[in-house]
Backbone as a ProteinNet text record, in pm:
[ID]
protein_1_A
[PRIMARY]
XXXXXXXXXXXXXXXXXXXXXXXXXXXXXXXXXXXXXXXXXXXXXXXXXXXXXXXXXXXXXXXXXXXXXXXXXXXXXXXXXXXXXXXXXXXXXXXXXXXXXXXXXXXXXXXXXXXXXXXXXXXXXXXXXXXXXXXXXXXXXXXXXXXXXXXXXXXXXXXXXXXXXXXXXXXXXXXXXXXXXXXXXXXXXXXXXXXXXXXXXXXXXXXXXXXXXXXXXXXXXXXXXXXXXXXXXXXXXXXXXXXXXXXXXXXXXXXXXXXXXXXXXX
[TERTIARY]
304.2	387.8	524.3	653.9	748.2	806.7	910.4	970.3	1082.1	1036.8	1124.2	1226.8	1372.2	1473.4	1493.2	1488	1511.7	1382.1	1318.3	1191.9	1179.1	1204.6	1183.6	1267.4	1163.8	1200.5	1221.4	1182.7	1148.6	1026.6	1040.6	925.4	873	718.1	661.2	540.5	531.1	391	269.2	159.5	44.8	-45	-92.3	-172	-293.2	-373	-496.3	-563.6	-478.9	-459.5	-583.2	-703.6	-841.8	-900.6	-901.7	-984.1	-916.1	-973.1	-952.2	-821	-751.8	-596.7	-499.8	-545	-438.9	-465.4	-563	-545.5	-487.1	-512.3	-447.6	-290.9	-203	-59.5	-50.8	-86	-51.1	-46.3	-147.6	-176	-40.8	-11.2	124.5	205.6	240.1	402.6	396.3	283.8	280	361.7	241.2	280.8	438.6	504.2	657.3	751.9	711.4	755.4	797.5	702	775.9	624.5	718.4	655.9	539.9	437.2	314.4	295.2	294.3	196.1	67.4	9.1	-93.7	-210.8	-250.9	-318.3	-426.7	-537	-691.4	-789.8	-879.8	-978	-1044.2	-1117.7	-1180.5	-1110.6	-1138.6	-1030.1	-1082.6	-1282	-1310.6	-1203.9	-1228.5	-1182.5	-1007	-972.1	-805.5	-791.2	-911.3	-919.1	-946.5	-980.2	-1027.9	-905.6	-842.9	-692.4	-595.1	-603.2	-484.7	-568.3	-681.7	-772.7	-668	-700.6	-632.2	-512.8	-437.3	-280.9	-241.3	-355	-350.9	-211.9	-200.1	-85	43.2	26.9	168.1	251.2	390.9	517.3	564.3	490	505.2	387.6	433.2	369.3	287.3	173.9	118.6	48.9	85.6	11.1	-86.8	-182.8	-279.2	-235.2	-265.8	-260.9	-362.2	-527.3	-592.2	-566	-584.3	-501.9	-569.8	-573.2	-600.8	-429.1	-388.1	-280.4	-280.7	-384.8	-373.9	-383.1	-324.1	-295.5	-116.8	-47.2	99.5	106.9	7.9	92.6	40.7	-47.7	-107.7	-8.9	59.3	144.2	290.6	296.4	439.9	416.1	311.1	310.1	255.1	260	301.7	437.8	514.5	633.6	686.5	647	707.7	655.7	529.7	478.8	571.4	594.1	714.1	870.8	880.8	1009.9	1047	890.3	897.3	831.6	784.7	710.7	831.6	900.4	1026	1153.1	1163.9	1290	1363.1	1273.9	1337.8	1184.1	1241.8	1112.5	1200.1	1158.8	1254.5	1138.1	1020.3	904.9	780.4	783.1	661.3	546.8	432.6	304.5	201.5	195.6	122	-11.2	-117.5	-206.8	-318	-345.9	-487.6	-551.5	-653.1	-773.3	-873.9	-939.7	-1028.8	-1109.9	-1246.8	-1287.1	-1400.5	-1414.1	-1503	-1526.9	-1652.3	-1704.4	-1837.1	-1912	-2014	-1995.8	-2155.9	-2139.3	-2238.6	-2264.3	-2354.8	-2206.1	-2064.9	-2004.7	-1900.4	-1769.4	-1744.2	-1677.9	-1717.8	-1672.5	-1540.6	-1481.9	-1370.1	-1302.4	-1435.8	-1376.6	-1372.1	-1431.2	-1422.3	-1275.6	-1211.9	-1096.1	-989.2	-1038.4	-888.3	-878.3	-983.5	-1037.3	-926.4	-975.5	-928	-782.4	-750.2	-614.6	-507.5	-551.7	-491.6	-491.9	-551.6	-544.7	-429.4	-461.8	-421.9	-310.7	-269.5	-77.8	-69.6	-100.2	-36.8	24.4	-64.2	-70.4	33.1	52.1	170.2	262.8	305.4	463.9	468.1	394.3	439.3	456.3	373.4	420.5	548.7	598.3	723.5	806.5	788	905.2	929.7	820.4	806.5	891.1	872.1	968.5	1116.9	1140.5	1279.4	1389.7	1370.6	1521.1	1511.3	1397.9	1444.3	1480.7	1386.3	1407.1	1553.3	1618.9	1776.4	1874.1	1818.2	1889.2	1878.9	1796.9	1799.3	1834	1903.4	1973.8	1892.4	1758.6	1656.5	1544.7	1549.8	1457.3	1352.8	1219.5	1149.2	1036.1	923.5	894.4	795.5	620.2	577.8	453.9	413.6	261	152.1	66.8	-23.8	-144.3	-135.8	-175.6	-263.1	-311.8	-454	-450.9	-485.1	-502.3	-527.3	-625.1	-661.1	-579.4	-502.5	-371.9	-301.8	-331.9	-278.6	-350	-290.8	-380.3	-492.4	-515.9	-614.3	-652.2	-659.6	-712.7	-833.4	-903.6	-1090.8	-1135.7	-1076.2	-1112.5	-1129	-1074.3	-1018.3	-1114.4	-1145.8	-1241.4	-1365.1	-1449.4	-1585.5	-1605	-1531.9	-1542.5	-1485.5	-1530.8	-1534.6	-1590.7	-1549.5	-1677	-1814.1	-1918.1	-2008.8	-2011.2	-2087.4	-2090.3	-2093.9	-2198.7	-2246.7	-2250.8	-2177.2	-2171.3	-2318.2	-2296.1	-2430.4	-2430.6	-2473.8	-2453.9	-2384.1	-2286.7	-2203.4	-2067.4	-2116.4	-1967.6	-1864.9	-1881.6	-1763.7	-1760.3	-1637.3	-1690.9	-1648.4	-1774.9	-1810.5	-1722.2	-1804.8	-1713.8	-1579.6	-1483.4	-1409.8	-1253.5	-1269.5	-1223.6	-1090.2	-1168.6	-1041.6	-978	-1000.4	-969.9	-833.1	-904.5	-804.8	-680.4	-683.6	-564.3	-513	-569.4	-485	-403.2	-473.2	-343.3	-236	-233.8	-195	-25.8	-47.5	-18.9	68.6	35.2	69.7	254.8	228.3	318.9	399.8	379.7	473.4	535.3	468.1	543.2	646.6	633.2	687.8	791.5	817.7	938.9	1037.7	972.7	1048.9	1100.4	1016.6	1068.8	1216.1	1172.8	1299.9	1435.6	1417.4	1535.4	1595.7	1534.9	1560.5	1642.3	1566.5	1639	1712.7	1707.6	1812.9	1940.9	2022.9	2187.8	2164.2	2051.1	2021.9	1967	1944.8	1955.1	1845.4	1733.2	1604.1	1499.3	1449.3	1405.1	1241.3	1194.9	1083.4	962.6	879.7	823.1	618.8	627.8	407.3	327.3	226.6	140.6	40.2	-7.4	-154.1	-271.3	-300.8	-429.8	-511.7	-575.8	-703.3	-781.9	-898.2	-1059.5	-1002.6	-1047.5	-1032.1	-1150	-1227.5	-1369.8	-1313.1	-1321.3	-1319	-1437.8	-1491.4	-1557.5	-1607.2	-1532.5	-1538.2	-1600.5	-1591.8	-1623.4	-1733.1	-1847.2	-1984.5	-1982.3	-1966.6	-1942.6	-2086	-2157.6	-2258.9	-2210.6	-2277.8	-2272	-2241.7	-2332.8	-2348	-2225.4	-2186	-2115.8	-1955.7	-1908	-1789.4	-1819.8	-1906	-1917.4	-1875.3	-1930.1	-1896.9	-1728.7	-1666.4	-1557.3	-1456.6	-1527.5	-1492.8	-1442.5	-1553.1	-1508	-1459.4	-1417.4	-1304	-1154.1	-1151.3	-1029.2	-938.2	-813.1	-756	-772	-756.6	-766.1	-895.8	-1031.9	-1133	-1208.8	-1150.8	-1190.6	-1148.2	-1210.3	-1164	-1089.4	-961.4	-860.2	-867.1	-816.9	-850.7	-736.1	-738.6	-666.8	-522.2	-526.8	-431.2	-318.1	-384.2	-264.5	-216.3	-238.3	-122.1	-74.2	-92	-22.3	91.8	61.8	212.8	312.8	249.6	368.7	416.4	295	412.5	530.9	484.4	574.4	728.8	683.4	825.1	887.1	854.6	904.8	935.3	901.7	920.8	1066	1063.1	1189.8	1332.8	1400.9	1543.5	1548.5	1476.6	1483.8	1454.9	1412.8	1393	1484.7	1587	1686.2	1724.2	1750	1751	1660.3	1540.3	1433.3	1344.1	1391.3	1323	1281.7	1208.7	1117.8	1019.7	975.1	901.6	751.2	658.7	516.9	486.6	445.2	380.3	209.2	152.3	60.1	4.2	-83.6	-175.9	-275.3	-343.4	-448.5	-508.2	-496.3	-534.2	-486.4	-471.9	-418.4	-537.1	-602.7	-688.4	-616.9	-503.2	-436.1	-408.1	-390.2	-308.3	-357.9
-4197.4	-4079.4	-4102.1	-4058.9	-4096.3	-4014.5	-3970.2	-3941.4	-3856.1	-3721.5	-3589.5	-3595.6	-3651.4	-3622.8	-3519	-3393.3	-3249.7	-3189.2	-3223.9	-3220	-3285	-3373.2	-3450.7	-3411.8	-3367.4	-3320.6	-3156.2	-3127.4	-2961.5	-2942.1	-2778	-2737.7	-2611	-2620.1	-2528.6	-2461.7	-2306.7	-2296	-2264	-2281.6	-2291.4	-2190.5	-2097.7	-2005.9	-2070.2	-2040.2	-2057.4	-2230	-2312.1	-2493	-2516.4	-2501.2	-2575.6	-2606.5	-2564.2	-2599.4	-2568.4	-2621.9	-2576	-2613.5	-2500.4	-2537.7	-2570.1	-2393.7	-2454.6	-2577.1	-2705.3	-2791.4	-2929.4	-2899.6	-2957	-2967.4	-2829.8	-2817.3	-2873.3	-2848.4	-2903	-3051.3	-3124.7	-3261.7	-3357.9	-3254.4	-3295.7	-3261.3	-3168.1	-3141.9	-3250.4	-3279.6	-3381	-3508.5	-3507.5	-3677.3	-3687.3	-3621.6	-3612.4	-3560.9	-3573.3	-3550	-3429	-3332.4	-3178.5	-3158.5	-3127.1	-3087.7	-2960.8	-2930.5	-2789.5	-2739.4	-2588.9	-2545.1	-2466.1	-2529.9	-2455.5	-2347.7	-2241.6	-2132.9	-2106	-2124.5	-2043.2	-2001.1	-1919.2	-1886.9	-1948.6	-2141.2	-2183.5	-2300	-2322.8	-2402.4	-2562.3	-2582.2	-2678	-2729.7	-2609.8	-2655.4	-2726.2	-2671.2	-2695.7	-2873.8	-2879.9	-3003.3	-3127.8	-3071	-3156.1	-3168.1	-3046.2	-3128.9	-3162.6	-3167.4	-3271.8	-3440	-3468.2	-3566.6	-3642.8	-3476.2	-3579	-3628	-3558.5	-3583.8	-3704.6	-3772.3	-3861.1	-3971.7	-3988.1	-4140.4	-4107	-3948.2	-3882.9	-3932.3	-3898	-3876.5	-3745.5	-3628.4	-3534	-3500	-3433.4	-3423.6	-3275.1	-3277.3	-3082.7	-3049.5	-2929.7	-2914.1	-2737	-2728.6	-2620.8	-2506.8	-2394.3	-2259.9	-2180	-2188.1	-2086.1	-1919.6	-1903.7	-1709.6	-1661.5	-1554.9	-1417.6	-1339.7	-1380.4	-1363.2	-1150.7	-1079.3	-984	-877.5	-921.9	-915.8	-942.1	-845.9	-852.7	-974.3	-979.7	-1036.9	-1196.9	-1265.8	-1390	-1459.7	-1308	-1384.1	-1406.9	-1331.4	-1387.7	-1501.9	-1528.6	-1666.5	-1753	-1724.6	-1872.6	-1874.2	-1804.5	-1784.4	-1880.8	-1811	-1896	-2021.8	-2068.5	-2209.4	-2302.5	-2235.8	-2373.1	-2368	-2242.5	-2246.6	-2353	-2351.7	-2424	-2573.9	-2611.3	-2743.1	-2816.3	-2790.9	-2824.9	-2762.4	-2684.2	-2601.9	-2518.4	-2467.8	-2412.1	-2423.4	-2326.7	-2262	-2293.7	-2345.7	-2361.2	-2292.6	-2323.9	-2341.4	-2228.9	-2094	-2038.2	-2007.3	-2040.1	-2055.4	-1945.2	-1824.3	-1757.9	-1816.9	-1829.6	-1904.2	-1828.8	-1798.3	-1702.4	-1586.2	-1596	-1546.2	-1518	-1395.7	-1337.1	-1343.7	-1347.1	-1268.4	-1147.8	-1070.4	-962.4	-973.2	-1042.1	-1067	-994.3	-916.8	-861.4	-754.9	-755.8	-671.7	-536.3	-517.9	-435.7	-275.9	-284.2	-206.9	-254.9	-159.6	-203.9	-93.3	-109.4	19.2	21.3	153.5	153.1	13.4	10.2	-113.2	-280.5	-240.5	-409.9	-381.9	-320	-254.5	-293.4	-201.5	-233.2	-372.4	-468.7	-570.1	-654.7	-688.3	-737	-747.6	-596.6	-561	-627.8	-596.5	-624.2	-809.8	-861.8	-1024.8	-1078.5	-996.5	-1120.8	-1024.8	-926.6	-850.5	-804.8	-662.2	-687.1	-806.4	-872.6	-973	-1097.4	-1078.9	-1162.1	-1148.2	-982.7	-898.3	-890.4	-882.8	-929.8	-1021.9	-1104.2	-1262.2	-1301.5	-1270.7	-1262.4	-1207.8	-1108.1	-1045.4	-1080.7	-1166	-1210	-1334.1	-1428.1	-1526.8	-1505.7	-1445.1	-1359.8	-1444.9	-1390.6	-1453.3	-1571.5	-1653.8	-1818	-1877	-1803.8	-1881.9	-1832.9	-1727.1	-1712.7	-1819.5	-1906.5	-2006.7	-2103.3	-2167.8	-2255.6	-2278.2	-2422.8	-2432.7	-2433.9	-2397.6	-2442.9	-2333.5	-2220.9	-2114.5	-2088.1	-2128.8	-2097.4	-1992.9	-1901.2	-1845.1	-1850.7	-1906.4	-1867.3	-1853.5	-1768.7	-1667.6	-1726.6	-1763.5	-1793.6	-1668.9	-1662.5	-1546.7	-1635.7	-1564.6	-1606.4	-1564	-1579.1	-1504.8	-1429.8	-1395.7	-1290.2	-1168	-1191.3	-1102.5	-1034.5	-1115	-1078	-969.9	-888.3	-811	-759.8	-947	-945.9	-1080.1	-1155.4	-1259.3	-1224.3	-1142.3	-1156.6	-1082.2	-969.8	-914.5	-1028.5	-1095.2	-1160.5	-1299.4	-1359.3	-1451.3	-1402.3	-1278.5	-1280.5	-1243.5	-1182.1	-1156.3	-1048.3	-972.2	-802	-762.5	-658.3	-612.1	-527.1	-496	-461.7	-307.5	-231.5	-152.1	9.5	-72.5	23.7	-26.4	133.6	68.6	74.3	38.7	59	161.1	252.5	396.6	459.6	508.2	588	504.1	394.7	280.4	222.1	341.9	276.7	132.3	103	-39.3	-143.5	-250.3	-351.8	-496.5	-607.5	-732.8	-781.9	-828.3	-859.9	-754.6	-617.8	-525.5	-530.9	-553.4	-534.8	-623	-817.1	-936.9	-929.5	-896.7	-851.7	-806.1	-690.8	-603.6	-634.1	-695	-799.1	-883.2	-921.6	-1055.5	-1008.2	-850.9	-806.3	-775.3	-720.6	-693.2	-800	-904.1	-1009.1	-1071.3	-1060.7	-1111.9	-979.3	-795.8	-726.3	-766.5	-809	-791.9	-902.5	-1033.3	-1177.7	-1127.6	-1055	-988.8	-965.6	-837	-721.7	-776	-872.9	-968.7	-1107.1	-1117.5	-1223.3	-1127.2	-969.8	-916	-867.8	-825.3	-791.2	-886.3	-980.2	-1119.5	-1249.2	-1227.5	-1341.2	-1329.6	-1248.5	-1231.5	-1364.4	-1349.9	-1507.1	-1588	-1628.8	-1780.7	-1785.5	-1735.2	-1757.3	-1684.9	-1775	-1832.1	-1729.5	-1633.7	-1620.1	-1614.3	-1710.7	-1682.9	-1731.5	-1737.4	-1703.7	-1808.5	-1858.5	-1970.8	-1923.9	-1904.6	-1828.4	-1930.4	-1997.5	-2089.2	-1973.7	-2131.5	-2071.1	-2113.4	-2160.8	-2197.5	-2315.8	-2328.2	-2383.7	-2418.1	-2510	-2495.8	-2587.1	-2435.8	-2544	-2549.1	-2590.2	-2540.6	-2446.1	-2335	-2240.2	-2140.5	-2136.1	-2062.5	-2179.9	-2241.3	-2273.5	-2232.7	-2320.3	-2344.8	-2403.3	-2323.4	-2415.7	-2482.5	-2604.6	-2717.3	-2636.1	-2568.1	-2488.9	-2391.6	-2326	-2243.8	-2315.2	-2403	-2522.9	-2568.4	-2601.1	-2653.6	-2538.4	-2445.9	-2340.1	-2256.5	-2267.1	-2225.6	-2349	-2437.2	-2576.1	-2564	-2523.2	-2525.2	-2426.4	-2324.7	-2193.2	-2237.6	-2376.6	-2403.1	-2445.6	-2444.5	-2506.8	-2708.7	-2676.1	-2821.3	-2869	-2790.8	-2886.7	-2889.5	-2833.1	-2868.1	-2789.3	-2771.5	-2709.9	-2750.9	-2706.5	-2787.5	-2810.5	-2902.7	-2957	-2874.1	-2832.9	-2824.4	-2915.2	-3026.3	-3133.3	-3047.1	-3045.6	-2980.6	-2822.1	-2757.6	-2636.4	-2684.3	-2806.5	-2854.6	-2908.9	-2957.7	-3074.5	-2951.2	-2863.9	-2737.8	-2628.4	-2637.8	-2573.2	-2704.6	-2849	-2904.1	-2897.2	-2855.6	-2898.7	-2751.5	-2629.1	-2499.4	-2511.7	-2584.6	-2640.5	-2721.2	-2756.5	-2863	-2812.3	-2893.1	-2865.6	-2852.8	-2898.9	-2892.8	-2755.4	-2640.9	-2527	-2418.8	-2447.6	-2389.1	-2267	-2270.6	-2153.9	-2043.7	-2092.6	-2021.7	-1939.5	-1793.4	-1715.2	-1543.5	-1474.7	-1358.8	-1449.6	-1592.1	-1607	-1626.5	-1601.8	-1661.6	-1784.5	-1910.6	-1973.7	-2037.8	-1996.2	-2012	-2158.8	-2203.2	-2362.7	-2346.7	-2276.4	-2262	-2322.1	-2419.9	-2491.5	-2424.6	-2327.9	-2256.5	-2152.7	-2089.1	-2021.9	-1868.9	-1825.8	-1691.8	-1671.7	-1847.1	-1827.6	-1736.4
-1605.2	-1627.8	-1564.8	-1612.5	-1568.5	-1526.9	-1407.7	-1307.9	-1371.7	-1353.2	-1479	-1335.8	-1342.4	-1266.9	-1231.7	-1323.6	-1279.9	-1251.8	-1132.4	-1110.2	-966.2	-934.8	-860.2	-713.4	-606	-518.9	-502.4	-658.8	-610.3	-525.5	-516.1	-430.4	-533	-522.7	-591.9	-529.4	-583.4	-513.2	-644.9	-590.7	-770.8	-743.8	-702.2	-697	-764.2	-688.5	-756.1	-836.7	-700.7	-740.2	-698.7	-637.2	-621	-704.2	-830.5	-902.8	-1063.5	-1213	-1317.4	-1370	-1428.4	-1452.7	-1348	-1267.8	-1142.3	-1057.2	-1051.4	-1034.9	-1130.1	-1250.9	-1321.9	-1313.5	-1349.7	-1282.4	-1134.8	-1069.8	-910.1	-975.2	-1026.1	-975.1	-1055.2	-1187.2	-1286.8	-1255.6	-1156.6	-1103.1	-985.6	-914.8	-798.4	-880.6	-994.9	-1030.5	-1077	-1105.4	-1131.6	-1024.5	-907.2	-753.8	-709.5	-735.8	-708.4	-641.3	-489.7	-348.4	-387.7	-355.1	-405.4	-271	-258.6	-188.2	-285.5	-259.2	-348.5	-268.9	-321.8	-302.1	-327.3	-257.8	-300.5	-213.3	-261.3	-148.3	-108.4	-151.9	-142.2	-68.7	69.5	159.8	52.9	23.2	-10	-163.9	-212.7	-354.3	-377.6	-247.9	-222.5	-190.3	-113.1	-53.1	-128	-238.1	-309.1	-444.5	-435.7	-542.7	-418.6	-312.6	-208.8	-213.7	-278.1	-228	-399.5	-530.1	-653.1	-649.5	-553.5	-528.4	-405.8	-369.3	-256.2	-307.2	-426.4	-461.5	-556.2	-529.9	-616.7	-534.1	-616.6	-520.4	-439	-500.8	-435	-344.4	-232.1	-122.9	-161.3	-127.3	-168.8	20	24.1	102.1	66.2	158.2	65.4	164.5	110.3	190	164.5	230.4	181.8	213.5	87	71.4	-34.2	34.7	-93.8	-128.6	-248.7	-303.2	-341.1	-343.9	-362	-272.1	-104.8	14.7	46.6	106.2	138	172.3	328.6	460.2	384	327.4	258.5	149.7	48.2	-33.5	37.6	143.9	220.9	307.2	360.2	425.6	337.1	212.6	110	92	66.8	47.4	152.9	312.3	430	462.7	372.8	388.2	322.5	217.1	94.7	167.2	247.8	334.2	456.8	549.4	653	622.8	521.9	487.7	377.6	290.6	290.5	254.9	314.6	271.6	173.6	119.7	-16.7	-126.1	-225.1	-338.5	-452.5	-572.1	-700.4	-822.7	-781.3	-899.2	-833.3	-928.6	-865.2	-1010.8	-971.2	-1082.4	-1046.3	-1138	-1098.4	-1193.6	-1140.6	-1188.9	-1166.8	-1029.1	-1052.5	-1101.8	-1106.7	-1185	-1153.2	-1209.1	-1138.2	-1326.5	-1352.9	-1468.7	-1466.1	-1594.9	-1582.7	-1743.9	-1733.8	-1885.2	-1903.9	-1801.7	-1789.7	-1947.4	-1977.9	-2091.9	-2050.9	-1897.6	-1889.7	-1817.1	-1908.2	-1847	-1712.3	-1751.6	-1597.5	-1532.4	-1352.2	-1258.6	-1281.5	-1208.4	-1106.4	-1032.4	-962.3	-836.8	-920.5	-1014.4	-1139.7	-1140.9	-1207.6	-1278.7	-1157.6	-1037.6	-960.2	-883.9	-880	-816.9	-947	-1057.8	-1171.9	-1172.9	-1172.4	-1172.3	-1046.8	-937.8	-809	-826.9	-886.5	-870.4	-919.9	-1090	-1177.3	-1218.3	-1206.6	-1260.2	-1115.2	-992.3	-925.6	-806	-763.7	-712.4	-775.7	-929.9	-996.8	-986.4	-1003.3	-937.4	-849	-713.6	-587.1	-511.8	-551.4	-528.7	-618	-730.9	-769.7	-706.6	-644.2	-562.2	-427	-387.6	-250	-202.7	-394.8	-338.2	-433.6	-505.1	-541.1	-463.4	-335	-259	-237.2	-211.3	-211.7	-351.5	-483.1	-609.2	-633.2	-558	-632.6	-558.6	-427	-375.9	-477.4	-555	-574.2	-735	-803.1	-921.3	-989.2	-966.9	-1135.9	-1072.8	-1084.2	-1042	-1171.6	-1128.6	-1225.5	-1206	-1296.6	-1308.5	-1380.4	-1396.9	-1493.8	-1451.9	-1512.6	-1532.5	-1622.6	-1596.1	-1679.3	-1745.6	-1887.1	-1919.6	-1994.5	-2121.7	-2235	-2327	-2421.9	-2563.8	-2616.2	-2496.1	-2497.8	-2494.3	-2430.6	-2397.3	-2531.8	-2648.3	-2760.5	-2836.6	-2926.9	-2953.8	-3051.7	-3141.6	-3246.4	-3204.8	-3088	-3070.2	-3044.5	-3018.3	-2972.9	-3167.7	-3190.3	-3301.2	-3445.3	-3473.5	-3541	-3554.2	-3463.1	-3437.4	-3439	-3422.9	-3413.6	-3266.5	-3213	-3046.7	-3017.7	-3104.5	-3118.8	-3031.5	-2925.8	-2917.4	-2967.1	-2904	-2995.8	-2980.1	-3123.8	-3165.4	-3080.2	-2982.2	-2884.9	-2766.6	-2663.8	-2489	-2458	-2329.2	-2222.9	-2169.6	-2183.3	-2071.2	-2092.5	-1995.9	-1998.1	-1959.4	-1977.1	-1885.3	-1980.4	-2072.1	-2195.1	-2225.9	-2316.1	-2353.3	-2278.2	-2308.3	-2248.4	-2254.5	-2199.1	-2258.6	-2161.4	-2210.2	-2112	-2123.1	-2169.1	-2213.7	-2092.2	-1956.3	-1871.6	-1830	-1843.5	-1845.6	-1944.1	-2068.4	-2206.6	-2120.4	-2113.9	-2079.1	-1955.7	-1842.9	-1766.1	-1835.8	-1918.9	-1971	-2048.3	-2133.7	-2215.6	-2070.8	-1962.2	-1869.1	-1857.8	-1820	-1761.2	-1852.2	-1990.6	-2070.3	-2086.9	-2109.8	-2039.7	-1920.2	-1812.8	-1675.2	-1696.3	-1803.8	-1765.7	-1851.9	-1990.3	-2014	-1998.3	-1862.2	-1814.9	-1700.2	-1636.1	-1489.3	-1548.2	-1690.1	-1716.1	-1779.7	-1805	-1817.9	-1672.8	-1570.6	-1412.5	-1365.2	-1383	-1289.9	-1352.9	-1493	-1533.2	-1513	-1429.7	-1396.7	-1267.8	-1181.7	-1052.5	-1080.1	-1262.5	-1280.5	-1290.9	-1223.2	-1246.9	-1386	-1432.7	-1606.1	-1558.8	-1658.4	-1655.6	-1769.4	-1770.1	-1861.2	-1888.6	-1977.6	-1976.9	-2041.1	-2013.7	-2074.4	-2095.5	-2259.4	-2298.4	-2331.1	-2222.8	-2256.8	-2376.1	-2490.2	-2530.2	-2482.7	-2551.5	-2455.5	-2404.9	-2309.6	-2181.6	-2093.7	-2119.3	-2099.3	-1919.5	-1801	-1629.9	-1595.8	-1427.1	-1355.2	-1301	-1310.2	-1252	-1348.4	-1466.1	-1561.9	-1657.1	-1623.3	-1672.5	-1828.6	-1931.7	-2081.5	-2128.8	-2201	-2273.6	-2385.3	-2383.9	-2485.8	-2655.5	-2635.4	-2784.6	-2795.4	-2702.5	-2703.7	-2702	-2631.6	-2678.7	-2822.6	-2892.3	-2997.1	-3132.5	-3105.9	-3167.1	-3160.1	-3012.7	-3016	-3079.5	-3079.1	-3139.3	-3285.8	-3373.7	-3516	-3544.6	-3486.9	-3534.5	-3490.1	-3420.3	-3429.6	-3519.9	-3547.1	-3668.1	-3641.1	-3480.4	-3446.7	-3396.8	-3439	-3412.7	-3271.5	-3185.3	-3047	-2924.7	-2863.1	-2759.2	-2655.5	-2567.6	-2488.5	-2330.3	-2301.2	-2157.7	-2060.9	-1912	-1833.2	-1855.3	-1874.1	-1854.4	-1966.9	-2079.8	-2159.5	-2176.9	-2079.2	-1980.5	-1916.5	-1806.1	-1705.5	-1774.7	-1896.4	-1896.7	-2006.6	-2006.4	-2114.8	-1934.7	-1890.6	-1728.8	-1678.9	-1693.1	-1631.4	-1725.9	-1830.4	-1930.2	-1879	-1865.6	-1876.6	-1705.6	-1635.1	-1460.3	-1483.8	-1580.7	-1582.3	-1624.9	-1613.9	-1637.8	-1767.6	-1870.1	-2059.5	-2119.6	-2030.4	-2033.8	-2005.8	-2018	-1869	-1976.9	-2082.5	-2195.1	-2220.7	-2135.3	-2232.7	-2149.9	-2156.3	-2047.4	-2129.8	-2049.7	-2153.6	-2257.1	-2272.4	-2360.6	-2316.8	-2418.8	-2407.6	-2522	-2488.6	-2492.8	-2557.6	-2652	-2654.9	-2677.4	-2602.4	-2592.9	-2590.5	-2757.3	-2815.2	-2923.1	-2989.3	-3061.2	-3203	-3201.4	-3305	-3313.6	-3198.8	-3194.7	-3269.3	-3209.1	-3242.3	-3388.4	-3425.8	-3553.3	-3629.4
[MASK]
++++++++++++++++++++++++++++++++++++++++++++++++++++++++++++++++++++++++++++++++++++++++++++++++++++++++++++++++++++++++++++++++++++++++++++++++++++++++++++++++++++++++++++++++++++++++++++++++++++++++++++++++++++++++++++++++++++++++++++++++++++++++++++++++++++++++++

């Protein structure tokens, strides 16, 4: 992989880098020399993308945090400050899911909510004043397809006819509308702040078969042939569409979403 000049020697932070995509991005902004602090609850899982980043050029170091906590997303903020000086690149990456079909609470809802949109606008606002120091301020949110608003209908991933109880409907009803969330907020955050230079914008993985989220064989095979392209997509290819929208070849292109779905939406 070769050495993106306008790249090289930034500093970025990855939310949610231990494992899955957000280790994928960490390990491709590493390999093109842009410094990571990366973010997760799992100190092991962190440890183990600084182990993939052992022969990059960029240096990562980990910060275990719960990002949907004040005082956690400001001492990431102050980790990429005091480890090298400055923030250019921020990746909101984490994720929480709620695919249960037996209904979901209150506390699903604000648990969900608080991760993956508020936790995105405040960690956006947290590092605000360093990304307006710097000449290539970036911004991007990783959202899903879900986010769209005939991507589950449209495919066969309706939901079904009838709730469970009294818990209204089921499925990943409030995952959905997180992401739906997510590409409002990346919008409304690139009309606020594009007068300080800083670019904001959204990456809608489709299936995405990680670790963290356990894929049966049958069930990849199947999301497989509803693709236009046949197959279902790897981590590696969000990482290298965040590194291009990370880079200087992007510098135009802000309020947009992104989709790296195989042509799942189409």
């Amino acid at each position: 992989m070769s050495i993106d000049e306008s790249l090289t020697g930034r500093v970025a932070i990855v939310t949610g880098g231990g494992s899955g995509i957000g280790r994928a991005i960490t390990v491709e902004l590493a390999n093109v020399g842009v410094n990571c602090v990366i973010a997760g609850s799992r100190e092991s899982e962190l440890d183990d993308t600084l182990h993939c980043t052992d022969d990059a050029p960029g240096t990562v170091v980990a910060v275990p945090s719960d990002v949907s906590t004040y005082h956690e997303r400001h001492k990431l903020v102050a980790s990429a400050l005091a480890s090298f000086g400055g923030l250019d690149i921020l990746v909101n990456n984490v994720g929480v899911t709620a695919t249960t079909h037996s209904g979901h609470s209150p506390e699903v809802w604000r648990r969900v909510f608080a991760t993956q949109v508020a936790a995105t606008f405040f960690l956006a606002q947290a590092a605000i004043p360093a990304l307006r120091k710097s000449s290539q301020g970036r911004i991007v949110n990783i959202g899903a397809v879900y986010g769209s608003p005939a991507a589950n209908k449209d495919k066969g991933e309706a939901l079904p006819e009838d709730s469970a109880g009294d818990g209204g409907p089921t499925g990943g009803v409030v995952y959905s509308a997180t992401k739906s969330a997510i590409l409002q907020l990346t919008r409304e955050l690139s009309n606020a702040i594009g007068s300080w230079g800083i670019t904001v914008n959204s990456v809608s993985p489709g299936m995405i078969p990680v670790d963290a989220i356990p894929t049966a064989q049958e069930s990849n095979r199947r999301l497989a042939e509803m693709m236009p392209l046949g197959r279902v997509g790897r981590p590696s290819e969000i990482a290298s569409v965040v590194r291009f929208i990370a880079g200087g070849g992007s510098s135009y292109m802000t309020g947009s979403e992104i989709r790296v779905d195989g042509g799942w939406a189409a």
